[in-house]
C-alpha positions in Angstrom: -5.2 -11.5 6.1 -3.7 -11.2 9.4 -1.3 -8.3 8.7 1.1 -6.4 10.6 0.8 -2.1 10.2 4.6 -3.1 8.5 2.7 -5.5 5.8 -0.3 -3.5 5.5 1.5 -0.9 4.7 4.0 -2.6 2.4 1.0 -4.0 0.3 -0.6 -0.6 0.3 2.6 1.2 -1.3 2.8 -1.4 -3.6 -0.4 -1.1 -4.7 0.2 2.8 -5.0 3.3 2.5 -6.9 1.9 3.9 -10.0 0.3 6.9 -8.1 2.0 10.1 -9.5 2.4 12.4 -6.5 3.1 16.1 -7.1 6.9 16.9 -7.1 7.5 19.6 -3.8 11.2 20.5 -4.6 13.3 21.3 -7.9 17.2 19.6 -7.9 20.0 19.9 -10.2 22.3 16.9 -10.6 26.2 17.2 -10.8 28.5 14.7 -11.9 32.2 14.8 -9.8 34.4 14.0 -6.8 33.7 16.4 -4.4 35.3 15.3 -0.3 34.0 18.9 0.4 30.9 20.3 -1.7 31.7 22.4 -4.2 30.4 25.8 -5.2 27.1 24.8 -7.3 27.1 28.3 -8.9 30.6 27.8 -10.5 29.2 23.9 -12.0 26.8 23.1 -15.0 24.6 20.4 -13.6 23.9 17.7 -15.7 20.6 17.2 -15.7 17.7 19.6 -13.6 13.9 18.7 -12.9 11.0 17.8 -9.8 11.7 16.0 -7.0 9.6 14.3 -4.0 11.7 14.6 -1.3 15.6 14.5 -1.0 16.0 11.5 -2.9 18.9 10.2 -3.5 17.9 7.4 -6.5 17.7 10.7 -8.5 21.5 10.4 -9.2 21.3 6.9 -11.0 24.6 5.9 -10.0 26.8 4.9 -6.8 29.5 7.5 -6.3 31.0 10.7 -7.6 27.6 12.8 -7.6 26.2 16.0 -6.2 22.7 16.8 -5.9 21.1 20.5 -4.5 17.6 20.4 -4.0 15.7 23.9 -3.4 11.8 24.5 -1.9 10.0 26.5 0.5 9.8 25.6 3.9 6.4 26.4 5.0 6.4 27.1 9.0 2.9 27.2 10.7 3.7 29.1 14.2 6.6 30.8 15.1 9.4 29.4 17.5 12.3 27.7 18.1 13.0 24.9 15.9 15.6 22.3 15.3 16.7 20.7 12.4 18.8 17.2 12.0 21.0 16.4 8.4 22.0 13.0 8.9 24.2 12.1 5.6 26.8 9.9 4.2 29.0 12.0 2.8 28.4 15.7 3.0 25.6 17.7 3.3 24.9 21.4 4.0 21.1 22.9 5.1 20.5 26.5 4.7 17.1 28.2 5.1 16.8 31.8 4.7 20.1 32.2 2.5 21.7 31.1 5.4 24.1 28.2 6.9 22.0 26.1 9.3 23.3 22.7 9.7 26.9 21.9 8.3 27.6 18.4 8.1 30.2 18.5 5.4 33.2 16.1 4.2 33.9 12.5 3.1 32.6 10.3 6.2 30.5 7.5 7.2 26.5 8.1 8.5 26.5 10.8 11.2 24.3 13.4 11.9 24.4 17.5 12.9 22.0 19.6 14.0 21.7 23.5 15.2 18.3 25.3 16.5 17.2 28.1 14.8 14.0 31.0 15.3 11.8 31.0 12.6 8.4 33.1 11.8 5.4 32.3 10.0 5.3 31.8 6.3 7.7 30.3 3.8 11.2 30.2 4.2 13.1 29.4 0.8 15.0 26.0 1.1 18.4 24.6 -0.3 20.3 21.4 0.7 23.2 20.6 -1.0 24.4 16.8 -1.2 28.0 15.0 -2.5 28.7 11.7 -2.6 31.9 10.3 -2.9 32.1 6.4 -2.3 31.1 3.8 -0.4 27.4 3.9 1.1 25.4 7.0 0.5 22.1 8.0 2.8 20.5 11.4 3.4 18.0 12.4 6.2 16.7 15.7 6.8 14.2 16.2 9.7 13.4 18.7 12.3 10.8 19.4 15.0 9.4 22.2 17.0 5.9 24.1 17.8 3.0 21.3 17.4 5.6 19.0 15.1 7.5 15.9 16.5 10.7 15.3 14.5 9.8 14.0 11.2 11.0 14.7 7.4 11.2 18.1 6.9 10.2 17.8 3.2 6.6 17.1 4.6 6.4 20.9 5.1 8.3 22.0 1.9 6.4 22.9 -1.5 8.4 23.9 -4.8 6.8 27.4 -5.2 6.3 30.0 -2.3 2.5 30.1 -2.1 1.6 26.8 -1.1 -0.7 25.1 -3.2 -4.4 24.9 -2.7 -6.2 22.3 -0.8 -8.4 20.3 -2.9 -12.4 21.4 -2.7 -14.1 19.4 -0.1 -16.3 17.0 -1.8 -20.1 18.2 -2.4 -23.1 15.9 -2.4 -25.1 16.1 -4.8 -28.7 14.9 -3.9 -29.6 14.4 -7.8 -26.5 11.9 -7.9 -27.5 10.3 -4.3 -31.1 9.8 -5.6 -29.9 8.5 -9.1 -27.5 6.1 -7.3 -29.6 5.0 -5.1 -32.6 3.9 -8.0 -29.2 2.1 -9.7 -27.9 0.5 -6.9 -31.7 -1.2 -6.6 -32.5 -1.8 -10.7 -29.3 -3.0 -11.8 -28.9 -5.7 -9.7 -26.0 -4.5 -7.0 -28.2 -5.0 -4.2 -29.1 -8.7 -5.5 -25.4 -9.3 -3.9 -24.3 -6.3 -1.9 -25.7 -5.3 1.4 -26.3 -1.3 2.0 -28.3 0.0 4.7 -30.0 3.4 5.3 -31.5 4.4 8.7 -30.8 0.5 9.1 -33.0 -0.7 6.6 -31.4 -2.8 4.0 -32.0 -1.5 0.5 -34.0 -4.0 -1.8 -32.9 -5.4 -4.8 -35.9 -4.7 -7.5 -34.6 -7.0 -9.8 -37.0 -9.5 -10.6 -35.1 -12.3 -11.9 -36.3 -16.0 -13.2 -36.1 -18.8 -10.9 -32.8 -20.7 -12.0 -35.0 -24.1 -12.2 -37.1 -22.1 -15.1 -34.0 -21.2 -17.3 -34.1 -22.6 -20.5 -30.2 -24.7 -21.2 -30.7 -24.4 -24.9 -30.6 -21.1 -25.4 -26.9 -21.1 -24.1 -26.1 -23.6 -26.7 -28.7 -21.9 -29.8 -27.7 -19.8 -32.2 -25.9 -16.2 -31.5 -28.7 -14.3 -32.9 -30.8 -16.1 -30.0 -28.8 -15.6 -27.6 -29.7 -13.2 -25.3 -29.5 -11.3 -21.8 -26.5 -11.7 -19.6 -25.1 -15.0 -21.1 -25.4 -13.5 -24.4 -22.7 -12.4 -27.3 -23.4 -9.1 -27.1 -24.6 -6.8 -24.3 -28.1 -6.3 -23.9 -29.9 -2.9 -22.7 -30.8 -3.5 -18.8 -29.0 -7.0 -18.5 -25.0 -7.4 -17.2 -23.0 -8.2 -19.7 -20.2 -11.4 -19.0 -18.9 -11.3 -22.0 -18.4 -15.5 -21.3 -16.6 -17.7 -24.0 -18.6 -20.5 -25.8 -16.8 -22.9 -23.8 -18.3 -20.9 -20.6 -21.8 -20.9 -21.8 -21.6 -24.6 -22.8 -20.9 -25.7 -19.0 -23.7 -23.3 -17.8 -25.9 -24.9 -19.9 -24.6 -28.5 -18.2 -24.7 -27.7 -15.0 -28.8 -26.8 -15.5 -29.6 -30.2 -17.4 -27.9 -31.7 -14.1 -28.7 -29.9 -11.5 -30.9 -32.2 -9.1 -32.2 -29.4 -6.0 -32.9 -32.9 -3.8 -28.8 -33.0 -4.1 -27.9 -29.6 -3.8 -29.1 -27.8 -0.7 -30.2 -24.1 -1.0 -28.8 -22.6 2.1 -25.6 -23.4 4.0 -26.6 -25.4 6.7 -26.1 -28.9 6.4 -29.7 -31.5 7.8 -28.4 -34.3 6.1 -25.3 -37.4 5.6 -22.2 -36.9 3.6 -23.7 -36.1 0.4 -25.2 -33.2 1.4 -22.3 -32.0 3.3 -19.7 -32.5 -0.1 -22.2 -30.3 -1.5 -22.1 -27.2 0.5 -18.5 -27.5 0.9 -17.8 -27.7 -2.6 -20.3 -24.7 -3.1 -19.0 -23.0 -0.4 -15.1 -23.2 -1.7 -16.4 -21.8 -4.6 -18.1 -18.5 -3.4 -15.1 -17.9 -1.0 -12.5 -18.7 -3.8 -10.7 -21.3 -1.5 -10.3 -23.2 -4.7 -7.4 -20.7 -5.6 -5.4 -21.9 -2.7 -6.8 -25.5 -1.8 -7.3 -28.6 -4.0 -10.0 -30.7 -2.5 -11.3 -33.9 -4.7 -8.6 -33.0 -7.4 -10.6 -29.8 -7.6 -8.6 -26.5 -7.3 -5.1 -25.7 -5.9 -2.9 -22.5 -7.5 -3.5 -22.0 -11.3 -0.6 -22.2 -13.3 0.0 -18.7 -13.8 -0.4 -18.3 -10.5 1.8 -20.5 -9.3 4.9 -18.8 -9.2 3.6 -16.2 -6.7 3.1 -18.9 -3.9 6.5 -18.8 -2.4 8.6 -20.2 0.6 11.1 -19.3 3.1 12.7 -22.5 2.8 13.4 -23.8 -0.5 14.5 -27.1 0.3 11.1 -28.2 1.3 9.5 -28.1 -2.1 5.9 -28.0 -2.8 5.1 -28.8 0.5 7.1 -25.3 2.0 4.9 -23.2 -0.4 1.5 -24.6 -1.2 -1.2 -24.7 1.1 -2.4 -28.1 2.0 -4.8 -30.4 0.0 -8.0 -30.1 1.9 -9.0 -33.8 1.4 -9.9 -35.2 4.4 -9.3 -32.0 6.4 -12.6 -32.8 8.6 -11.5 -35.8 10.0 -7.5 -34.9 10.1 -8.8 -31.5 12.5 -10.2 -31.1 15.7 -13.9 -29.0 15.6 -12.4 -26.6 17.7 -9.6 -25.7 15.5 -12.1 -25.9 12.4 -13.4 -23.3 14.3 -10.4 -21.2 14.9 -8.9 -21.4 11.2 -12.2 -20.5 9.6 -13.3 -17.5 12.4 -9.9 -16.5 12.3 -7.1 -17.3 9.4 -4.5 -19.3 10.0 -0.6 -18.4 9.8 0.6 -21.1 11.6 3.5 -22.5 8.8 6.7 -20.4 9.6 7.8 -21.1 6.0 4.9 -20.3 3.9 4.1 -16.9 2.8 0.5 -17.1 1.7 -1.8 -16.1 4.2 -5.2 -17.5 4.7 -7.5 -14.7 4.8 -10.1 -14.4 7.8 -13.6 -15.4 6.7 -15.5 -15.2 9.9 -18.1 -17.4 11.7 -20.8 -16.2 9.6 -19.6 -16.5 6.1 -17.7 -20.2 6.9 -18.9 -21.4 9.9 -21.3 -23.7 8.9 -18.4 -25.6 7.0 -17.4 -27.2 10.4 -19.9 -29.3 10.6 -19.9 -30.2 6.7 -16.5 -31.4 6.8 -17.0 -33.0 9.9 -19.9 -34.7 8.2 -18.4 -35.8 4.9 -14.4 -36.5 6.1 -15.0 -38.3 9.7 -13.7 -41.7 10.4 -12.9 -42.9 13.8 -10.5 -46.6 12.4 -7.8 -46.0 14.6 -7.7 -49.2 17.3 -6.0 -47.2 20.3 -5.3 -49.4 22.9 -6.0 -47.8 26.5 -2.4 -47.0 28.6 -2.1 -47.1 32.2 1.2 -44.7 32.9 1.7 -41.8 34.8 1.0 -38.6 33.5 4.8 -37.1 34.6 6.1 -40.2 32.7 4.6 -40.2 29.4 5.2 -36.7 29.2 9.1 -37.3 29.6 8.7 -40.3 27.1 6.8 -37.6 24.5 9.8 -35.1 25.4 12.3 -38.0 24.2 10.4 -39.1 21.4 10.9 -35.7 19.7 14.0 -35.0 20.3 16.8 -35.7 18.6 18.1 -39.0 19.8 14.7 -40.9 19.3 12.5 -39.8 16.4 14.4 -36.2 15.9 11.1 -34.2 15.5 12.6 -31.1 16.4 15.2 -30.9 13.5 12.1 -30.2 11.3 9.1 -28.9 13.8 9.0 -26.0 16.2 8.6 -26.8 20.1 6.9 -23.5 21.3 9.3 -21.0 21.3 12.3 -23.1 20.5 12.9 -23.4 16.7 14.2 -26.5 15.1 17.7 -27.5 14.0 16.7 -27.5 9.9 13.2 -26.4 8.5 10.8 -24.4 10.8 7.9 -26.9 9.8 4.6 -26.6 12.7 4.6 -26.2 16.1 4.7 -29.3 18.0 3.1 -28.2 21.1 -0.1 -27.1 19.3 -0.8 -30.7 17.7 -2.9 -31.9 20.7 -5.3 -28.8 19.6 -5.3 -29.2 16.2 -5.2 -32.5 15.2 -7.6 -35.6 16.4 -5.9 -38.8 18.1 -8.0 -41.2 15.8 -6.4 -39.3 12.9 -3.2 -38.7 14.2 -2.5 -42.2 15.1 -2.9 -43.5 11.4 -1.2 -40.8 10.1 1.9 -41.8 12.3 1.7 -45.3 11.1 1.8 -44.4 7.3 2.6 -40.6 6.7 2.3 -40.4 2.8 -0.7 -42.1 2.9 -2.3 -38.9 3.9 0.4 -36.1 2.6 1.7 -37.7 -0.6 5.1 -36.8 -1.3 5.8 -35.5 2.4 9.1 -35.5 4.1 7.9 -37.1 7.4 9.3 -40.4 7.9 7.8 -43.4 8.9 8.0 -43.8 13.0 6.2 -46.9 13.0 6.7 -48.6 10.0 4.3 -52.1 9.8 2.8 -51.0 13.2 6.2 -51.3 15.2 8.3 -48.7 16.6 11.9 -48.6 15.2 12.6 -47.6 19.2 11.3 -50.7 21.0 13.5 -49.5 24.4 10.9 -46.6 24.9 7.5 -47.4 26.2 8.1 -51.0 25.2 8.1 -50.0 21.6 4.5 -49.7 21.6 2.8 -47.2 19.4 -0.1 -46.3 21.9 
């Protein structure tokens, strides 16, 4: 998907969100005013339990709490170390029984810190938090021997001994064998690839051949009914556990399929037929039908379809959907083909869905299919005879603002544009072909129905007949 470590790891805690992770510190919670913090002995907290880390969303509120946390500090070798309380408002570290950082009082972010000499072992904790008004924020880090500054409640546990490290995993060669015969019988390896000592492991599944499946026994009786498309699971077969309405258009799809129409591997030998074929079978095995539409096939489901989202509102549909691909071999360039499929694509500013990176070998073959099926050369573009340093000043003019104001909706490299951030101008000449290019200039919404892109040339002729003679080529 063409992540950055920030997204990555953003998607990864958000799949973890439901992960329980073992509390390392107990806290009270205080409710109260407190400009300087209060003696804790002296107070009955109002409520007491686990903690991970100092964190402040324990209080449920905005202002007028305390919290004290309490752990031990388990220190590795012994030395000089240095400890940082950053808080807004007060906050007091002590380690030992004693006062080591005092960053006390009613006041905005700042942050204390002191050096102290500490031995191997554990060290009981307590830090000591009040929050009067306004914003509220608490950091506690240190660093010393072997440990760049970083949270100190990575090294603090809730009880003195620290816990035990899990048992490093065993292998069990009874399990490895037993997986292994599975992996083979069950019909894993009739999709997945596993190698040992680079030998791929065999599926041993000896299915039918599809031509030889029988359509009416999808559409007999549910006593009849049997193996993976059945009712009910059967002993050595998957289990699908499909709907009636599933098994009826299996059953279609056999009484029609024609193999002379539908090629068996990915490579496309013959016309446009052929080619509509292995990119419609092709969409379907890399689920680009859950993105793209292509023939009135596909595009988001409807309960998906609030998850595809925008940066920019205003721009509708067309800000948050990935594009129709009808006719996205001949709108393309091979090259660029290419590039999307090898690569992914994250080339609209606006759109948050990310096209995934399929590589060469799963998609590549879909160049020339599209090619193939979508490729019309109708354009009639007339050959120019102007210098190179003038039609580039004319192109400059032409998207800018006082001819054809391309740049209040496209980027222009590294300049953004004065409303929507819609594609990069400067890349068009790579991505898109001339022959398509020209007819899509001369009637936009034929080709993106519903698209904000004006008509530049409307009948054929430019609305700015002072530039280039008002010629569209």
């Amino acid at each position: 998907l063409n992540l950055s470590p920030r997204e990555a790891n953003a998607l990864a805690s958000w799949f973890l969100k439901d992960v329980q992770v073992p509390t390392n510190l107990t806290y009270r919670y205080y409710e109260g005013r407190w400009p300087q913090l209060p003696d804790f002995s002296r107070i009955k907290p109002k409520r007491a339990g686990g903690a991970t880390g100092f964190d402040l969303r324990l209080a449920g509120r905005k202002n007028n709490y305390a919290l004290r946390f309490e752990g031990f500090l388990q220190v590795r070798r012994k030395g000089r170390y240095t400890f940082f309380v950053g808080s807004d408002d007060g906050a007091k570290l002590y380690l030992d029984g004693r006062l080591v950082v005092n960053n006390d009082g009613e006041h905005p972010f700042s942050i204390k810190s002191r050096k102290v000499m500490l031995s191997p072992g554990p060290h009981p904790l307590v830090l000591e938090f009040a929050q009067v008004s306004g914003g509220a924020e608490l950091r506690v880090e240190y660093q010393g021997p072997g440990i760049i500054r970083r949270s100190v409640a990575v090294d603090v546990t809730a009880t003195k001994e620290p816990p035990k490290p899990e048992p490093a995993f065993q292998i069990d060669p009874a399990l490895v064998e037993k997986g292994r015969r599975l992996f083979t019988t069950v019909g894993c390896a009739s999709c997945h690839v596993l190698r040992e000592k680079g030998q791929r492991l065999a599926p041993q599944l000896a299915a039918r051949p599809l031509e030889q499946l029988a359509p009416r026994l999808l559409l007999s009786s549910p006593s009849s009914q049997t193996g993976c498309v059945g009712k009910k699971p059967l002993k050595g077969a998957p289990f699908f556990a499909l709907s009636d309405s599933q098994r009826k258009a299996l059953s279609t799809a056999l009484q029609k399929r024609d193999d002379k129409k539908e090629p068996a591997g990915g490579n496309v030998t013959g016309g446009g037929e052929e080619a509509q074929a292995v990119i419609h079978r092709t969409m379907l095995q890399l689920n680009c039908y859950a993105c793209h539409s292509r023939h009135k096939i596909g595009g988001p489901v409807d309960e998906l379809d609030a998850a595809f989202v925008t940066t920019t509102r205003e721009m509708g549909d067309e800000g948050r959907l990935p594009p129709p691909l009808d006719g996205v071999g001949d709108k393309l360039t091979d090259e660029w083909l290419k590039h999307v499929l090898s690569n992914g694509a994250d080339d609209r500013p606006y759109m948050l869905t990310r096209m995934p990176k399929f590589g060469t070998a799963n998609a590549g073959h879909l160049v020339t299919a599209f090619a193939q099926a979508d490729r019309k050369t109708l354009a009639k573009i007339p050959q120019v005879d102007i210098k190179p340093l003038y039609m580039k000043a004319a192109g400059r003019h032409l998207v800018g603002e006082k001819a054809f104001a391309c740049i209040k909706c496209h980027t222009f490299g590294p300049y953004q544009a004065t409303g929507i951030q819609s594609l990069d101008l400067t890349q068009f000449h790579r991505r898109i072909r001339q022959d398509w290019f020209f007819r899509y200039m001369m009637k936009p919404i034929r080709y993106r129905p519903g698209t904000r892109m004006p008509t530049p040339f409307p009948g054929g002729i430019s609305t700015l007949p002072d530039v280039l003679d008002g010629q569209p080529a």
